[in-house]
C-alpha positions as CSV (number, residue, x, y, z in Angstrom):
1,X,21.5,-57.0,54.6
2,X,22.4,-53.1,55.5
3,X,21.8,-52.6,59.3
4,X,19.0,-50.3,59.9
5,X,20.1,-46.7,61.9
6,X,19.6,-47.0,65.1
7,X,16.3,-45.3,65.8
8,X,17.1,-41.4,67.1
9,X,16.0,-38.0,66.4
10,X,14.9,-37.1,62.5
11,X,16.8,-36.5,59.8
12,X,16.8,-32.3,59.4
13,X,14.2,-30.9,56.5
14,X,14.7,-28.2,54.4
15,X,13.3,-24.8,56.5
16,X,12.0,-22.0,54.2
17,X,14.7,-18.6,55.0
18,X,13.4,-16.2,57.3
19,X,12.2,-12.9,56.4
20,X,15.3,-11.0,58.6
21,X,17.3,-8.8,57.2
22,X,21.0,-7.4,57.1
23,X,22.8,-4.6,55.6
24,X,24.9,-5.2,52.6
25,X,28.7,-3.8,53.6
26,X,29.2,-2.6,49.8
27,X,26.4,-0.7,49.1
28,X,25.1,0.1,52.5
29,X,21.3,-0.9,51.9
30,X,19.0,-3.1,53.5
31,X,18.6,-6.4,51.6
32,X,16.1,-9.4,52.7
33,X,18.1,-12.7,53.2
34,X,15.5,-14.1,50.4
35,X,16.8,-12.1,47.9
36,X,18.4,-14.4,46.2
37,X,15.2,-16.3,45.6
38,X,13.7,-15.5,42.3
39,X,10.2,-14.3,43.1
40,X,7.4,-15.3,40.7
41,X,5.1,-12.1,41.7
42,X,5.9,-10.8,38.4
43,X,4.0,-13.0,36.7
44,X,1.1,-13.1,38.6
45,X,0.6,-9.3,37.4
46,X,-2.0,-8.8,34.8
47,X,-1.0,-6.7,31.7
48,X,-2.6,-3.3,31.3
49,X,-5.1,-2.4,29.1
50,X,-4.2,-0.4,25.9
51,X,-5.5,2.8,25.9
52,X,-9.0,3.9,24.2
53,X,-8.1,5.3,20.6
54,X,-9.7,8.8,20.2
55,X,-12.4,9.3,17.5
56,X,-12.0,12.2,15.6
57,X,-14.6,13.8,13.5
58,X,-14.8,13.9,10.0
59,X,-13.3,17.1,8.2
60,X,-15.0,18.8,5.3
61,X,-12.5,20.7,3.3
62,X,-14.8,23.7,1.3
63,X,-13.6,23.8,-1.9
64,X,-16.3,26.2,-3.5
65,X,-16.4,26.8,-7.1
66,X,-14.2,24.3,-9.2
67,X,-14.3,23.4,-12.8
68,X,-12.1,21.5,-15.0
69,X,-12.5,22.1,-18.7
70,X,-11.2,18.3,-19.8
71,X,-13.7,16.6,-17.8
72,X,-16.4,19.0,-19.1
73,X,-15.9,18.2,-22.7
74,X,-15.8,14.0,-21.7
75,X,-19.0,14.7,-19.9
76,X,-17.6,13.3,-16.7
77,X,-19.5,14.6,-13.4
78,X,-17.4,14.3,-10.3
79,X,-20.3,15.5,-8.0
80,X,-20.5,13.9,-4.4
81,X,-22.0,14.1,-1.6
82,X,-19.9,16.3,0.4
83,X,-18.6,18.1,-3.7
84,X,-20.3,19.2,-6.2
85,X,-18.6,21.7,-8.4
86,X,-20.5,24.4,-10.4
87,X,-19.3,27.0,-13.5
88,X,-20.9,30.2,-14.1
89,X,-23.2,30.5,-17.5
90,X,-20.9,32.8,-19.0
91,X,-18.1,30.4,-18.2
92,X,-19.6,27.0,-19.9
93,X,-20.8,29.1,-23.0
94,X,-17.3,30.2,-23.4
95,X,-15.9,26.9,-23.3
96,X,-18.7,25.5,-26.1
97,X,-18.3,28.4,-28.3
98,X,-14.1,28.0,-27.8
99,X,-13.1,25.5,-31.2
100,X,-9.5,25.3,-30.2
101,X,-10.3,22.4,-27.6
102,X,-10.6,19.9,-30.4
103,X,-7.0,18.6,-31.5
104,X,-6.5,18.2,-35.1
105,X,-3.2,16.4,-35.9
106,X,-1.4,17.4,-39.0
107,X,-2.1,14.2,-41.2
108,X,-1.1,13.7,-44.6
109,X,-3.0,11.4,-46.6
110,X,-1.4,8.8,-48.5
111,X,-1.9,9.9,-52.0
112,X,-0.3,13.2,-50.9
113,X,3.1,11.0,-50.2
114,X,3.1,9.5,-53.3
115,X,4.7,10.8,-56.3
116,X,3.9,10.3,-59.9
117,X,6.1,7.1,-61.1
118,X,6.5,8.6,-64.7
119,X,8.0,11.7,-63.2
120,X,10.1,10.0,-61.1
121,X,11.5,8.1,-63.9
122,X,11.9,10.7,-66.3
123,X,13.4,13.5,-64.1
124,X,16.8,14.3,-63.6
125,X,19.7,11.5,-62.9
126,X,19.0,10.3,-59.4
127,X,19.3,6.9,-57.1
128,X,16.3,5.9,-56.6
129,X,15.4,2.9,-53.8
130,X,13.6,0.0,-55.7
131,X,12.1,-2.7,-53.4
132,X,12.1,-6.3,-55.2
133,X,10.6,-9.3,-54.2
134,X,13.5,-11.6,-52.1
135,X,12.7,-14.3,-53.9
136,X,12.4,-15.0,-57.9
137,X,10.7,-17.7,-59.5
138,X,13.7,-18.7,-61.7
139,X,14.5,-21.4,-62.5
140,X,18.1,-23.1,-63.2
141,X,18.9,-26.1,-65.0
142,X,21.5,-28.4,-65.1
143,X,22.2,-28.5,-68.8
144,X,24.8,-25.6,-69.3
145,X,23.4,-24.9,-73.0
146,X,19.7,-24.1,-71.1
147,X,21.6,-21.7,-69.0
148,X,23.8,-19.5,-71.5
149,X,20.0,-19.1,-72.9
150,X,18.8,-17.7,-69.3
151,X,18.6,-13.7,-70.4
152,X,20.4,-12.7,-66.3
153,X,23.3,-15.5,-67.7
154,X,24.8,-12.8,-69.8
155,X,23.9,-9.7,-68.5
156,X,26.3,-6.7,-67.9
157,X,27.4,-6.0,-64.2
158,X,24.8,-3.0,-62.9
159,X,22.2,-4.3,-65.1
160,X,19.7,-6.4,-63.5
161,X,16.4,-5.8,-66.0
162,X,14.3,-3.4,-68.4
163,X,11.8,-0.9,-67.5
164,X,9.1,-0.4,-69.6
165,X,7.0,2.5,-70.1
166,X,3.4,2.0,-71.6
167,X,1.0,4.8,-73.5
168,X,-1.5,4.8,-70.7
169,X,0.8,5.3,-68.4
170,X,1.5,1.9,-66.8
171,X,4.9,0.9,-66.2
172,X,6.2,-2.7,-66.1
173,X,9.9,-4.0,-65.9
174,X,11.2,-7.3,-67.0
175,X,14.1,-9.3,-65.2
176,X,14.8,-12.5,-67.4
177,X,11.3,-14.0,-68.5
178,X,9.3,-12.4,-65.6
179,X,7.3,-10.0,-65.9
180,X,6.9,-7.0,-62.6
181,X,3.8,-4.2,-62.4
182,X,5.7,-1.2,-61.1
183,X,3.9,1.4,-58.2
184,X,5.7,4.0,-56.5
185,X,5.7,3.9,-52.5
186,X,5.8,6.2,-49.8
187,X,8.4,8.7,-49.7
188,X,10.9,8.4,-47.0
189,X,10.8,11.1,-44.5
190,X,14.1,11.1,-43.2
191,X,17.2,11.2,-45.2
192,X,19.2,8.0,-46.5
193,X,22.4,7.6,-47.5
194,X,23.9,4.6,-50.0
195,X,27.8,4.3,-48.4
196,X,30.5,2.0,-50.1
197,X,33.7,1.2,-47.9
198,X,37.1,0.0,-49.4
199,X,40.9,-0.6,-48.6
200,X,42.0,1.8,-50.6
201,X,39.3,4.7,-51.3
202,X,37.9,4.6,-48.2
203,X,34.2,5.7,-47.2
204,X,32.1,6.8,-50.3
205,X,28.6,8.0,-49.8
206,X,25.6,9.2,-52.2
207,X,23.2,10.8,-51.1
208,X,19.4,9.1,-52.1
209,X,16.4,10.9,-53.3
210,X,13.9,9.7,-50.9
211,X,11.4,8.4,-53.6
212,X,10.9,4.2,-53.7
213,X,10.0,2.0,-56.5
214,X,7.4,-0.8,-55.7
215,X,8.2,-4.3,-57.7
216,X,5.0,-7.0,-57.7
217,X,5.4,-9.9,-59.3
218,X,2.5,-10.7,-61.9
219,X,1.6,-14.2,-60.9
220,X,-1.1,-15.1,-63.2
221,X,1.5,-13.9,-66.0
222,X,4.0,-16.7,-64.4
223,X,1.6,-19.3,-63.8
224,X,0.8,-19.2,-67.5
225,X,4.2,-19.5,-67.9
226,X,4.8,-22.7,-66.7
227,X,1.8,-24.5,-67.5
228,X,2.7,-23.7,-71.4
229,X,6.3,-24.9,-70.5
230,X,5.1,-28.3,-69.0
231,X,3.1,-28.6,-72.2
């Protein structure tokens, strides 16, 4: 076992630094010997309050007289409180008596567009925009004797159908064994153009009349059609 110390004066205890002072040689001030010693009196100060925030009256801006014509006519009142716009008589039986407030927008009714299908056909040489159905009920069959007897077999290269022209004015048009009523469409506003590009010729354009040929398919007229066929 470790030998005791022999029993003698007490070991020295840490001593807290005594409040003396000396004079720093750089900078010539008085510094306390403690200084080195963070000091926690910095957080033992309480923080300040923030300052009062000054209420400020309400402002009332005077407007006088106001009136605004659009929300006159929608019969919208704006009137508060603190507002309340007013209009002279003279003023409001102006703006009733005044007819140019209402809008009129320069429509064209349908009819008007349309021109007379008759005329269109029998005018002057012009290309004319017909709009087909994208699909035909045709139908092709195997045996190559049924097809030389299909009527669009044999036709000429431009020619797609007939256009028949009635007494009471009703027009029709036939493309193989089907049979099409024909209506004239709108007119097209702006202007078209049919263009064909080639090698050789280059860019060649006509220029299109603007009038458009309806085609409806008369499907009672079909369906007749085949049910005699099938029979």
């Amino acid at each position: 076992m470790a030998e005791k110390p022999p029993p003698g004066n007490a070991l020295p205890r840490f001593q807290p630094l005594k409040k003396n002072v000396k004079r720093d040689a750089h900078t010539q001030r008085t510094v306390p010997i403690s200084a080195s010693v963070p000091s926690f009196a910095i957080f033992d100060k309480k923080p300040k309050p923030p300052p009062k925030k000054k209420e400020r009256a309400p402002q009332i801006l005077e407007f006088g007289d106001a009136f605004r014509p659009s929300n006159a006519r929608r019969n919208t009142n704006f009137a508060t409180d603190m507002f309340a716009p007013t209009l002279p008589t003279e003023a409001q039986d102006a703006i009733v008596q005044d007819q140019s407030l209402d809008v009129k927008l320069p429509l064209v009714k349908l009819e008007e567009q349309k021109s007379n299908l008759v005329d269109i056909l029998q005018s002057k040489e012009k290309l004319v925009l017909f709009q087909i159905p994208s699909a035909l009920p045709i139908r092709y069959p195997n045996d190559t004797g049924q097809m030389e007897g299909n009527p669009l077999v044999g036709a000429t290269d431009g020619h797609l159908g007939k256009i028949q022209i009635h007494k009471s004015g009703r027009v029709t048009a036939k493309i193989g064994n089907i049979d099409f009523e024909l209506k004239s469409g709108t007119s097209v506003s702006c202007a078209q153009i049919l263009c064909t590009e080639s090698s050789t010729d280059g860019l060649e354009w006509v220029a299109m009349s603007g009038e458009k040929i309806i085609l409806t398919l008369d499907v009672d007229k079909v369906l007749n059609q085949i049910d005699n066929e099938s029979n």
